[in-house]
C-alpha positions as CSV (number, residue, x, y, z in Angstrom):
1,X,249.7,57.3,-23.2
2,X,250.1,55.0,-20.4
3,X,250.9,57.5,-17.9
4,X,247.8,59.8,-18.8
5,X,246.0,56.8,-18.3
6,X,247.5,55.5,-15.1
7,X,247.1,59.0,-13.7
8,X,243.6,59.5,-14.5
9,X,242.8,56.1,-12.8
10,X,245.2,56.0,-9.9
11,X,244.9,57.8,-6.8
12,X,246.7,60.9,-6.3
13,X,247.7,60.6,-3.0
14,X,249.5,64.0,-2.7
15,X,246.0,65.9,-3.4
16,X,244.1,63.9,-1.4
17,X,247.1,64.8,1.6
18,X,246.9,68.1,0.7
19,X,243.8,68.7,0.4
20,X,243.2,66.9,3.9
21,X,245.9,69.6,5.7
22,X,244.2,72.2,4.2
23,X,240.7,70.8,5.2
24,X,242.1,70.8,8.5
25,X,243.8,74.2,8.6
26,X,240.1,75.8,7.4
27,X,238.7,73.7,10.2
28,X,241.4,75.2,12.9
29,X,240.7,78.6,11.2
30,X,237.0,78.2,11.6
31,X,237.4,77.1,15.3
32,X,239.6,79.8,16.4
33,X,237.7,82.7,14.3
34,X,234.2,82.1,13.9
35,X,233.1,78.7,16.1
36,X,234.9,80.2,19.4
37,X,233.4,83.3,18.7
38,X,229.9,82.0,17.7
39,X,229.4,79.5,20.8
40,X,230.7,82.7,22.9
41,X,227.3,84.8,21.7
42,X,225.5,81.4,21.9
43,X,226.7,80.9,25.4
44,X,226.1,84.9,26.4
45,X,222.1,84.3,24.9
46,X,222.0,81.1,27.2
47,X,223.2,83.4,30.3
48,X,220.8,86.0,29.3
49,X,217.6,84.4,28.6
50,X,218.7,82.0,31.8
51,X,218.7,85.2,33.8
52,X,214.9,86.8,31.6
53,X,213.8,83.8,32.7
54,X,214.8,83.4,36.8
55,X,213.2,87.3,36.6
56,X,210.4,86.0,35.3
57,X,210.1,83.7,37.8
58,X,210.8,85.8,40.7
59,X,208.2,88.7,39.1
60,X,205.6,85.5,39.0
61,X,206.6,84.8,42.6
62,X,206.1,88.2,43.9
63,X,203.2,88.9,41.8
64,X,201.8,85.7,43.5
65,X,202.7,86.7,46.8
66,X,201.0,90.1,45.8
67,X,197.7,88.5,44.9
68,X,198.0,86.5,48.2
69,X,198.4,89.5,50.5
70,X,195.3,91.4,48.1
71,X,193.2,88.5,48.8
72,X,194.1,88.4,52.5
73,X,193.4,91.8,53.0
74,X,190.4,92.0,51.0
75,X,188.9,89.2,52.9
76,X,190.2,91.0,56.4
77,X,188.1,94.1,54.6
78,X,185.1,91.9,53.9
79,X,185.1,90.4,57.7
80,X,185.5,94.1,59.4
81,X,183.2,95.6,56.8
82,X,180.6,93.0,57.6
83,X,181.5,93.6,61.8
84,X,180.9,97.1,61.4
85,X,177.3,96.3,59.6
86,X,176.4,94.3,62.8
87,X,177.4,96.6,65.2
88,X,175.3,99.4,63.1
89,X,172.6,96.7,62.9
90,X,172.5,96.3,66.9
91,X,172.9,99.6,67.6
92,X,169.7,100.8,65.4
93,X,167.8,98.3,67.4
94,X,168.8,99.3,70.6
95,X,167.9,103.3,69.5
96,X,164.5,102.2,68.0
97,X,164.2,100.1,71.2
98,X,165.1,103.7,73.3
99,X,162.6,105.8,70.9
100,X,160.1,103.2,71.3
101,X,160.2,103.4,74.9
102,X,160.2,107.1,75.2
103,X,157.5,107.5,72.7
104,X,155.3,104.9,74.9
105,X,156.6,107.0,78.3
106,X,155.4,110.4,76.3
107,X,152.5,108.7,75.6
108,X,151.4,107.7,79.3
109,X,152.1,111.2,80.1
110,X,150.5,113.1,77.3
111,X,147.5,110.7,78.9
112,X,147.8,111.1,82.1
113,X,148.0,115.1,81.6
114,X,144.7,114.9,79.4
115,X,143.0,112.8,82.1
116,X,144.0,115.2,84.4
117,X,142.7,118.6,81.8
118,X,139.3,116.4,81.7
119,X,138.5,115.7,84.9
120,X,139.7,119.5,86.0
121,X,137.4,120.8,82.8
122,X,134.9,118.5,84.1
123,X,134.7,119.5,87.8
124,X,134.5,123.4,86.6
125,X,131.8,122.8,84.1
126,X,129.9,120.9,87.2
127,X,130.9,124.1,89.3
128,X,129.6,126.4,86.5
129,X,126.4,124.6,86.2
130,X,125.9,124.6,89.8
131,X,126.3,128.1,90.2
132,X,124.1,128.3,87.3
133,X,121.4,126.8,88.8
134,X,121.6,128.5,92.0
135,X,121.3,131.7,90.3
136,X,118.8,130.3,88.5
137,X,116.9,129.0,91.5
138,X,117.4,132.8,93.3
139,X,115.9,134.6,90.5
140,X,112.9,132.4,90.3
141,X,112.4,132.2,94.2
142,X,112.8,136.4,93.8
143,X,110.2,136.6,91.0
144,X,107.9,133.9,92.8
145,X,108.0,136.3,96.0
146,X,107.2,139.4,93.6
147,X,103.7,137.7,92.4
148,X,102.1,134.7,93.1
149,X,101.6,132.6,90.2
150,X,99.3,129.3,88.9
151,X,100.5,126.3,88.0
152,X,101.1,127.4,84.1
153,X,102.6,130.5,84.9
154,X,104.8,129.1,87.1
155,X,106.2,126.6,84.5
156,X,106.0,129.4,81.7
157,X,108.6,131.2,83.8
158,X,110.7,128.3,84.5
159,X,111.1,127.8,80.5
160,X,111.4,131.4,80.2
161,X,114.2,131.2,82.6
162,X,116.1,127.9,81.1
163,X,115.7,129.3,77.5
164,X,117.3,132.4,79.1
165,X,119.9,130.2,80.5
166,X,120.7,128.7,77.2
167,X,121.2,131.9,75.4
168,X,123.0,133.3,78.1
169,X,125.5,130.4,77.2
């Protein structure tokens, strides 16, 4: 009984020695067949989201570059845009300036051409009443020399001969 007992409270050294090697040999095994292997895919997802994310990078650097040259652009856009609204500007002043100016010129002339109508409608209305008169004047001088006349007679003929006049207008 002594030797059941003195085995269960001794230390088996051979166990523990074997159990040590083959702790060891399943560590080996493990290193060579499954942590080699496992911290080779770990290192290949390292590489690969190292190289996702320089892409990234470079896509944010040429996106930024992108928006840059947009912005430049749109601003060179804005500045000619804004030219070209000037020049339309200074040219619509200068034409309404040139159509001011003619209209003013066309003006004077339209003026000038019915001053000219008037006094020409003038002098042959004055021409007409002249030659109006001295008709008038020969046919009462004829028809004073065909009869002598009084005083009233003589100025019931003359509005005989001006209402005569008139109608003949």
């Amino acid at each position: 009984m002594n030797f059941v007992l003195g085995a269960a409270t001794g230390l088996n050294t051979g166990d523990i020695l074997f159990q040590l090697f083959m702790f060891l040999v399943l560590l080996a095994l493990l290193k060579k067949f499954a942590w080699g292997p496992l911290m080779g895919i770990m290192k290949e997802r390292e590489e690969h989201i190292a190289g996702e994310i320089g892409a990234a990078e470079k896509s944010r650097a040429e996106a930024q570059k992108l928006l840059e040259e947009q912005r430049d652009m749109l601003k060179q856009a804005r500045t000619e845009a804004q030219g070209l609204i000037e020049n339309a500007k200074k040219q619509g002043d200068v034409q309404r300036d040139e159509i001011i100016a003619l209209a003013r010129t066309e003006s004077d002339r339209i003026k000038e051409s019915a001053k000219l109508e008037i006094e020409q409608q003038k002098e042959q209305a004055v021409a007409a009443i002249r030659e109006q008169v001295a008709s008038l004047s020969v046919l009462i001088a004829s028809k004073v020399i065909e009869k002598e006349i009084s005083a009233a007679d003589q100025e019931k003929l003359i509005n005989e001969y001006i209402q005569e006049a008139g109608n003949a207008r």
